[in-house]
N, C-alpha and C positions, 0 to 999 in steps of 0.2 A: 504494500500500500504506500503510495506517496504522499510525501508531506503534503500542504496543500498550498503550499508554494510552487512544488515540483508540478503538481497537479495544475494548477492555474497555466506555469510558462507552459507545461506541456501540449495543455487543449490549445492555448494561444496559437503554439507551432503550428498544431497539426491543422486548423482553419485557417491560420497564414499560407501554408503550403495547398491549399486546397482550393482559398477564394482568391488571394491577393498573388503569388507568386506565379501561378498562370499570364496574369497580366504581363509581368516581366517577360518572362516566354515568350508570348506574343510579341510584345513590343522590340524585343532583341531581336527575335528571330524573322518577324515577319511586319516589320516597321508600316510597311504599307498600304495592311490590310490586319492591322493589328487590334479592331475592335472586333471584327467577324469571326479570327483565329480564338480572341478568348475566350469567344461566346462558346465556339465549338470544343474550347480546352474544358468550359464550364460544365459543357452538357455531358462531357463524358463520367460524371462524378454519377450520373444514371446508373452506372456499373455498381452503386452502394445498393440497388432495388434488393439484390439479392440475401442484403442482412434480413428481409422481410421472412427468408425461407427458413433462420435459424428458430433456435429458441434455447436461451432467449434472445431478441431482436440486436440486444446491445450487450454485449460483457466487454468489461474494462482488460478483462485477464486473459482476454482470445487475443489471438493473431487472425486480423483478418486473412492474412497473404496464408493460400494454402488450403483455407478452410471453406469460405465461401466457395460458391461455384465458380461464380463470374471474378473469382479471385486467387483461382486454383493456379496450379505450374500450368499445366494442358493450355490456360487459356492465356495467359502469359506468353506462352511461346508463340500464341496467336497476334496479341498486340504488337509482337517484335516485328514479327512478319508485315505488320500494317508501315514499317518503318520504311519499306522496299518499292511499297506503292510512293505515286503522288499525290499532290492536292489534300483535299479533305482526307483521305482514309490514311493518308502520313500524318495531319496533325490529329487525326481520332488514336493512331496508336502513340503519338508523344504523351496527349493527355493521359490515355490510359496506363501505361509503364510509368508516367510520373506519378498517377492515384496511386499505381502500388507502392513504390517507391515511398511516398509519405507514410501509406498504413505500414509497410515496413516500419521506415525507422522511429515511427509513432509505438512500436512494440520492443522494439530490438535495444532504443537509446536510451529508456527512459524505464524506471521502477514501473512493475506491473504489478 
């Protein structure tokens, strides 16, 4: 269990890396179209539906990476794949490898 200090910076992180750090992405990578690119980094955060299928919906002390479906290795090596195409299905797999990425080290960094 973490302090609740640890606890606060933590959840901070992980909805910085979630809502706000997307933008960055965007804006570095795709300066020119960088409001459209967010939106679609946003919308890839859809791939959380599948906490719906657990139970219970939310535990603090799961790893999501692994266990969900849509957050399994199988489908991981699916988003990598999306890195090969162009246009949108390149930035639908950045979003998605970067969602896991956060639910990583939202487990991995930080007292659980």
């Amino acid at each position: 269990m973490c302090p609740p200090e640890i606890a606060l910076l933590k959840t901070f992180v992980h909805y910085f890396l979630h809502l706000a750090f997307p933008a960055v992405i965007a804006f570095v990578f795709y300066r020119n179209q960088w409001k459209r690119v967010y939106l679609i980094l946003l919308a890839t955060m859809l791939v959380d539906l599948d906490h719906l299928f657990a139970d219970p919906i939310f535990d603090p002390n799961r790893m999501s990476v692994g266990f969900h479906f849509l957050h399994s290795y199988y489908a991981i090596a699916v988003y990598f794949l999306l890195l090969f195409f162009k246009g949108n299905l390149r930035i639908i797999g950045i979003g998605l490898l970067f969602h896991m990425l956060t639910d990583f080290q939202d487990f991995v960094l930080w007292c659980h």
